[in-house]
MARVO-965196 format. One record per residue (C-alpha): x, y, z; residue in three letters. Coordinates in steps of 0.1 Angstrom, whole numbers, plus 5000, padded with zeros to 4 digits. Layout:
residues N
XYZala
...
This chain:
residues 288
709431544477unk
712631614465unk
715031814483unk
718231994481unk
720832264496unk
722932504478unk
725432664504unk
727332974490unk
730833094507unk
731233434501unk
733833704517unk
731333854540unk
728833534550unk
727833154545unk
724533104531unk
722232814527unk
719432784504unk
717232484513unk
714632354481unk
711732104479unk
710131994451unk
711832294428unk
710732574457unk
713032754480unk
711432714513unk
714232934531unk
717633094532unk
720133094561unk
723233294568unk
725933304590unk
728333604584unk
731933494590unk
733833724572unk
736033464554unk
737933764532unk
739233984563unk
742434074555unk
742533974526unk
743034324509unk
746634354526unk
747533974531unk
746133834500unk
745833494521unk
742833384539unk
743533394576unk
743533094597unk
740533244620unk
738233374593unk
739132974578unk
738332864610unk
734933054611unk
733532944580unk
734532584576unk
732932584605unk
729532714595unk
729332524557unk
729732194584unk
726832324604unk
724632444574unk
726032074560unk
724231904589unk
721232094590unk
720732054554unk
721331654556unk
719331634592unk
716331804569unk
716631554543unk
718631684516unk
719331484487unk
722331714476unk
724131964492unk
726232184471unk
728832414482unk
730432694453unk
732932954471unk
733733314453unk
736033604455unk
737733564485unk
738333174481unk
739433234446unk
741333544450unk
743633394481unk
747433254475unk
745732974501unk
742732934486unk
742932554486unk
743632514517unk
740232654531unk
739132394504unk
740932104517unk
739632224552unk
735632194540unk
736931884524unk
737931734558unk
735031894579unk
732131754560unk
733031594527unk
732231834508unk
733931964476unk
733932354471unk
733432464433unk
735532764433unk
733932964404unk
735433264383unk
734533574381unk
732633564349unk
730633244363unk
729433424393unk
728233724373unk
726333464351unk
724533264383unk
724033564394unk
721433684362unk
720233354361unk
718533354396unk
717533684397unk
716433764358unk
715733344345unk
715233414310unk
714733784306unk
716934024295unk
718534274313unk
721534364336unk
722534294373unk
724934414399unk
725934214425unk
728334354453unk
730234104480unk
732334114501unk
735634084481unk
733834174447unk
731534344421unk
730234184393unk
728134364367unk
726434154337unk
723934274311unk
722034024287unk
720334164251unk
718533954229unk
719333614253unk
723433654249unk
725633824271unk
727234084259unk
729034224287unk
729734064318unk
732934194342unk
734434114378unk
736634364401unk
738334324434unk
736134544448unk
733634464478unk
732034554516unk
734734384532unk
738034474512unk
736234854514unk
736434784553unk
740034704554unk
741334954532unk
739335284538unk
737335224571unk
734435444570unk
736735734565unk
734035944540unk
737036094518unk
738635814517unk
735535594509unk
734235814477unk
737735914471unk
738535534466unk
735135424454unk
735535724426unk
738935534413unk
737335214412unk
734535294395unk
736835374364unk
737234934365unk
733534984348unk
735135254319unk
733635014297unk
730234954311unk
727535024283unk
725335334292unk
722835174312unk
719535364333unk
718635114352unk
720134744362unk
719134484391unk
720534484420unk
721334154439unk
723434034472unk
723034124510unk
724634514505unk
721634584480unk
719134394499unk
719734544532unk
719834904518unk
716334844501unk
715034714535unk
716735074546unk
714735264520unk
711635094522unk
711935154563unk
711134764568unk
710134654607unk
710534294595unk
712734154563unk
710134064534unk
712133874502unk
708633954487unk
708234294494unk
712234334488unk
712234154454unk
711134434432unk
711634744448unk
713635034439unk
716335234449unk
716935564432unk
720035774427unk
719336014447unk
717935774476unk
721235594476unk
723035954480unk
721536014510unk
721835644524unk
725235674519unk
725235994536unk
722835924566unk
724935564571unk
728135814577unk
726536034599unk
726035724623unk
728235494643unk
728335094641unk
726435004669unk
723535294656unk
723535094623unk
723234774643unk
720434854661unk
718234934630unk
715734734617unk
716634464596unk
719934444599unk
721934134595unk
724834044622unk
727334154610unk
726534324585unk
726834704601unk
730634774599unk
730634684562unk
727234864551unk
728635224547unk
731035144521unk
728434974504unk
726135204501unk
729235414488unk
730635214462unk
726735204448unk
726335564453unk
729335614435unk
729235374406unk
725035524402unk
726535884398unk
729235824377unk
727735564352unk
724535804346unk
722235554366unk
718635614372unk
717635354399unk
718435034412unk
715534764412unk
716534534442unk
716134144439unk
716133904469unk
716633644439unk
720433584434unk
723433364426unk
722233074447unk
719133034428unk
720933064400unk
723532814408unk
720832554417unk
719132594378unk
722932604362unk
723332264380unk
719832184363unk
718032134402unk
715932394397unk
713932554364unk
């Protein structure tokens, strides 16, 4: 059986993705907020560092104590948006012997249509912590892909969950997508959009089975958007399904989606457990 471990740094968490034999038998995340600050620094902080290199060591071991073959370890926005990026690098480096990939913009975009779509056409949205990629494929090419500073966790920093300053912000930022082809419908990938569908869908207990495929309209996200304001931190803790750490940072999630939905003319979101770490596993040719 052969087995491997994709771990994925983003601004928000650290995830690990554990495969055998070409199936993912789970996901694990630790959220660690690596891009805190990093709005009004532009530097990683030596805490969030801290944090993190500490949890790609610990997914590291688990990974290698499980038998992993491979283990490896791609970082995004907030590693490759800092003025010390390589320094969390050389940090990793030191912890565990790993070597971070530290992948554009466009690269994530691509991973992230690759796990969730494989072959088929279409387009997907993924929104981090310290970024938004959008990406539509037609006829097997890509023909538009784009990245923007804009995520969950630089949201946090810079508007709070202020609601004027949120959609006032969120409205501006949406103009980044000016160029975005008319589209009804795209899928939507990440833990904001998978948490929100588990929202929607009024999960007990997280499902990737039942998430993977679902849908959330316009006007649902509206009034996620507007419900999540209505309620404090520790209310949206409490709920069902939701992720450590996650509950400060969901508001302006939900929006920045809401926000981008209304002002691109978009239908409905179709929600995909499936993301960039599948997809960087079958770029690296691990999985099919």
């Amino acid at each position: 059986m052969k087995k491997f471990a994709v771990i994925d740094i983003g601004s928000n968490s650290v995830r690990l993705m554990f495969v055998a034999d070409g199936k993912v038998l789970y996901k694990r995340l630790q959220t660690t907020r690596l891009g805190e600050g990093l709005a009004f620094s532009g530097e990683l902080g030596q805490d969030p560092i801290s944090r993190s290199v500490a949890a790609v060591a610990c997914f590291h071991g688990q990974a290698v104590a499980e038998g992993a073959e491979r283990v490896l370890v791609f970082a995004t926005a907030a590693v490759r948006s800092a003025k010390n990026g390589n320094v969390f690098v050389q940090a990793v480096k030191a912890a565990c012997g790993l070597d971070v990939q530290v992948i554009s913009g466009e690269t994530e975009a691509e991973i992230g249509i690759l796990g969730a779509l494989g072959n088929k056409d279409g387009g997907v949205i993924d929104v981090g912590g310290a970024s938004t990629e959008i990406v539509i494929k037609t006829q097997g090419k890509m023909t538009y892909k784009k990245s923007v500073d804009v995520g969950v966790v630089r949201l946090k920093d810079t508007c709070g969950r202020d609601r004027e300053r949120l959609f006032a912000h969120c409205e501006e930022k949406a103009e980044l997508f000016s160029d975005l082809p008319k589209v009804k419908s795209l899928c939507a990938i990440g833990g904001t959009a998978t948490t929100l569908a588990a929202l929607v869908l009024g999960l007990k207990e997280y499902d990737p089975q039942v998430i993977t495929g679902s849908k959330i309209t316009a006007k649902q996200m509206k009034e996620t958007a507007e419900m999540l304001l209505t309620k404090s931190v520790e209310e949206i803790a409490a709920m069902p399904c939701m992720p450590k750490g996650r509950a400060d940072v969901l508001t302006g999630g939900a929006v920045w989606l809401a926000t981008l939905m209304e002002k691109k003319g978009m239908d409905e979101l179709i929600v995909s457990d499936r993301d960039n770490l599948e997809g960087f596993a079958v770029k690296n040719g691990l999985m099919e």
